[in-house]
C-alpha positions in Angstrom: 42.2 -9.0 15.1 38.9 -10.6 15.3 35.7 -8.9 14.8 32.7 -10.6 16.0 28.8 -9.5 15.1 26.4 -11.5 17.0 22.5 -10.8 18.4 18.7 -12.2 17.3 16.6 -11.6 15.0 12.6 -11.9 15.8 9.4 -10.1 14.0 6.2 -9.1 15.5 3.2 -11.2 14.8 0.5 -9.3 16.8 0.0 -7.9 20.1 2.2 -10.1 22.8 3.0 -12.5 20.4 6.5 -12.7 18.1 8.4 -15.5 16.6 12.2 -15.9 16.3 13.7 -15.9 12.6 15.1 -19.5 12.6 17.3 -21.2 10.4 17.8 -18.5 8.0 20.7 -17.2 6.4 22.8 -14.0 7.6 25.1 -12.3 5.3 27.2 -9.1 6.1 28.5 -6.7 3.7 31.5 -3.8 4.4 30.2 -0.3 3.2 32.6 1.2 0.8 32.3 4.7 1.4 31.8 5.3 -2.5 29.0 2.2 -2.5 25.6 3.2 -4.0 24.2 1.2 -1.4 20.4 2.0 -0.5 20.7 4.8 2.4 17.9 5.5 4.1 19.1 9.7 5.0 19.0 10.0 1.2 16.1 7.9 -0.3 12.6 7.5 0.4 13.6 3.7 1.0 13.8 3.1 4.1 15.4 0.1 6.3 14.6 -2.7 5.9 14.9 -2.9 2.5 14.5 -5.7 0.1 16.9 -6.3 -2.7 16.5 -6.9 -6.7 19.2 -9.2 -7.9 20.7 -6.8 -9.3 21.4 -4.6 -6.3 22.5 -8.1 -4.4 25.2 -9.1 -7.3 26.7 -5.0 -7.2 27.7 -5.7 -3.4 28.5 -9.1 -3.7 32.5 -8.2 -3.7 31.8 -6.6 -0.3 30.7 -9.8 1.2 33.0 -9.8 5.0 30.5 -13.2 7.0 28.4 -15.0 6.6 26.1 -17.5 9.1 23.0 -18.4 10.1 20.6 -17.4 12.9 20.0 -20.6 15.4 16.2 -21.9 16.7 15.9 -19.0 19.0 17.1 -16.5 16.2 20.7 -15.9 17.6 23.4 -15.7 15.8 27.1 -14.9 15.9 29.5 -14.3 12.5 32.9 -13.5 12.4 34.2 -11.1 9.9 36.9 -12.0 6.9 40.6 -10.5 7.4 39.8 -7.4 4.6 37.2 -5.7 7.0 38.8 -2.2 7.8 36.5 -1.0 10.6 33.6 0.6 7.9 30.4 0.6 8.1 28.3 -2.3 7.2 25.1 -3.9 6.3 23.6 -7.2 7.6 21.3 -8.8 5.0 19.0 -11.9 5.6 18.3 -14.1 2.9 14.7 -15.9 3.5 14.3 -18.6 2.3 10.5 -19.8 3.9 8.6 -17.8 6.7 8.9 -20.0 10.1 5.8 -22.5 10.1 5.2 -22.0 6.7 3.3 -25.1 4.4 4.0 -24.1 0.9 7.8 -24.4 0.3 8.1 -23.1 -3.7 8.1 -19.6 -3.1 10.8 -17.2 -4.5 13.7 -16.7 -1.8 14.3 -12.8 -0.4 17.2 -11.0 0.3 16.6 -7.8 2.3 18.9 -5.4 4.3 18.1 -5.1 7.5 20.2 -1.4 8.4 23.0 0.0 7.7 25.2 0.6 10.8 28.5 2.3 12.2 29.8 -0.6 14.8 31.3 0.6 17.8 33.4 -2.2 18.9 33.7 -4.0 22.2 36.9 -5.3 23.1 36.9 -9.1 24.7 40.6 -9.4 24.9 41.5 -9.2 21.1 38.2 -10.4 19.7 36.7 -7.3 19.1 32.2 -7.8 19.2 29.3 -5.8 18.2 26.0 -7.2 19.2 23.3 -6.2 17.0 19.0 -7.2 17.6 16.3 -6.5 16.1 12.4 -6.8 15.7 10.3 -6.6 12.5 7.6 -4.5 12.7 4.0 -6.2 12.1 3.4 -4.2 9.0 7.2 -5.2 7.3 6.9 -9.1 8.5 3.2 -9.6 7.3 4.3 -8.1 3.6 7.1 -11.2 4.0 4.3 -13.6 5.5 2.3 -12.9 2.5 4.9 -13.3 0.1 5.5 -16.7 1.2 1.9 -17.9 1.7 2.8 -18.5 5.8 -0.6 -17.8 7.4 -0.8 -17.8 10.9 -3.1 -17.8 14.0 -2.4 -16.8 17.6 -4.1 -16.7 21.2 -4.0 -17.7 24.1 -6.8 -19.2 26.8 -7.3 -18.7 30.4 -10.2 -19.4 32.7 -11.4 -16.0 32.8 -10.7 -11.9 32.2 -10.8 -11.4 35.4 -8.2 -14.1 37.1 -5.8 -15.0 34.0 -4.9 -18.2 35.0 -3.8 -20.3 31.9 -5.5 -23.2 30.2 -2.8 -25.7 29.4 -2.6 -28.4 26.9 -6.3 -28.3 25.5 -6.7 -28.5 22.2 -7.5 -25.3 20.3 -8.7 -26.0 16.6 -9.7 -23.5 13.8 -12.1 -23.4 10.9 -13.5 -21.4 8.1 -17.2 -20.7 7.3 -17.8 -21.7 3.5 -20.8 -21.4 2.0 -20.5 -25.9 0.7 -18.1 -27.1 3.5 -16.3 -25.1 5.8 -12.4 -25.4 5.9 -10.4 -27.3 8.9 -7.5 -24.8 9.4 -5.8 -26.8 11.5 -5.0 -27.5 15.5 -2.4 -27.0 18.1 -2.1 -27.8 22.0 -2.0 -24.8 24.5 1.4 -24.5 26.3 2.2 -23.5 29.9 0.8 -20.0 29.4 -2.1 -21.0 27.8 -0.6 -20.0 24.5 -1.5 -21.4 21.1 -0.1 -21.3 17.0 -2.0 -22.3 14.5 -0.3 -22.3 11.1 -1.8 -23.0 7.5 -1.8 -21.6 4.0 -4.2 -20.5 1.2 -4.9 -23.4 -0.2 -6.0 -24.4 3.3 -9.4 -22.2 3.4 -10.1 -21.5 -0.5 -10.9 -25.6 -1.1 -13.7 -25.9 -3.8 -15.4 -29.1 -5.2 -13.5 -28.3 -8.1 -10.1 -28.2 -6.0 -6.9 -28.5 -6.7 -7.8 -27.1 -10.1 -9.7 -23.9 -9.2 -9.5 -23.0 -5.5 -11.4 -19.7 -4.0 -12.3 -18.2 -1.2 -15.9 -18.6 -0.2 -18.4 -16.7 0.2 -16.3 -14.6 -2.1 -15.2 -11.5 0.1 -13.2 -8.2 -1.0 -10.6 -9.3 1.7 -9.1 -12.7 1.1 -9.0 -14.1 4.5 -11.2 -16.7 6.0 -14.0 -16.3 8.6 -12.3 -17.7 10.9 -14.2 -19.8 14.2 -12.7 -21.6 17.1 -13.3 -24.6 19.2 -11.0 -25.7 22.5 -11.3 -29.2 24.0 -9.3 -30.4 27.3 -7.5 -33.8 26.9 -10.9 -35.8 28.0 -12.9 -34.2 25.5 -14.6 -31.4 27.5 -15.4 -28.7 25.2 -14.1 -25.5 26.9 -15.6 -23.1 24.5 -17.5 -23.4 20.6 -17.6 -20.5 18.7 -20.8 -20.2 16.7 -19.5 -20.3 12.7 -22.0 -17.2 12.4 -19.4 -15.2 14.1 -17.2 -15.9 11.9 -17.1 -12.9 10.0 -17.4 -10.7 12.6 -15.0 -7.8 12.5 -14.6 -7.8 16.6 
């Protein structure tokens, strides 16, 4: 028999917005029913979990498929011969955070759930579809782990009638006290939507950068004040943000 897990993978980024986990490696275990695997009913860690090398090298022998998840997050693995209808864990090995700058930063291997499939038969190849959605709290911890800062909105001609701004340039900044930061730039698509992605390095530049780089005016909370300006595609400025705003907490 053939058993088949497939489904997506996406996290939260803020309100209406989420991105697909891309290109990243899927890697199912079988759950021995003596395994000291990490079980959320009898630990205070929950799902998802991330691993220490150790606990990753204790379950390697239970490896059943392996994969990875597509552009849009799908993915689809088909289990070894030895799987004998347990329980199981799916694991995702990141690597870098989508639209991340910075690629030297340690890879993580979490566990997404433990699960009890109930198979679907498709006329001897048996599927389970699993999906799921990082919170915003769990996927910001990975964001920040990987130095993948990112910036998302959307513009439309006003509150009141919604109707989308397409491809006008939408470019962000950070107030410094010398020379404020260029964050970088991105086009609005066909719902008005824009991504703007950058990393530390981007809005902690100093005179004295590379070698020391900082975040000014130094702040308890190391983000940047952040400011916008949108252009069309002739150059008409849609809306400037005054960089005075930029540390406003609305």
């Amino acid at each position: 028999m053939r058993y088949i897990v497939k489904g997506n993978f996406y996290a939260s980024l803020c309100r209406d917005f989420t991105e697909a986990i891309s290109n990243t490696r899927i890697r199912v275990y079988q759950v021995e029913s003596a395994s000291n695997v990490v079980d959320a009913s009898k630990s205070d860690i929950g799902y998802p979990h991330i691993l220490t090398a150790k606990e990753i090298a204790d379950k390697e022998h239970n490896l059943i498929g392996k994969g990875n998840t597509d552009s849009d997050g799908n993915y689809e693995i088909e289990l070894s011969d030895n799987y004998q209808e347990e329980s199981i864990t799916i694991d995702i090995k990141i690597t870098a955070a989508p639209g991340q700058k910075v690629t030297k930063k340690k890879p993580l291997q979490l566990t997404v759930q433990k699960l009890s499939p109930v198979w679907r038969d498709e006329n001897n190849r048996f599927e389970y579809c699993y999906n799921y959605r990082f919170s915003f709290e769990f996927w910001n911890g990975i964001r920040t782990h990987f130095d993948a800062w990112v910036i998302c909105g959307y513009l439309e001609s006003s509150p009141k009638e919604n109707v989308p701004i397409i491809s006008a340039t939408v470019s962000a900044f950070d107030a410094d006290w010398i020379k404020d930061d260029f964050l970088g730039q991105s086009l609005t698509n066909s719902r008005g939507y824009f991504r703007i992605d950058f990393c530390d390095s981007d809005f902690k530049q100093t005179f004295l950068s590379p070698a020391i780089n900082i975040e000014t005016p130094i702040s308890t909370i190391p983000t940047p004040g952040v400011y916008f300006k949108a252009v069309t595609a002739d150059g008409t400025i849609l809306y400037e943000e005054d960089r005075a705003e930029s540390r406003s907490e609305e």
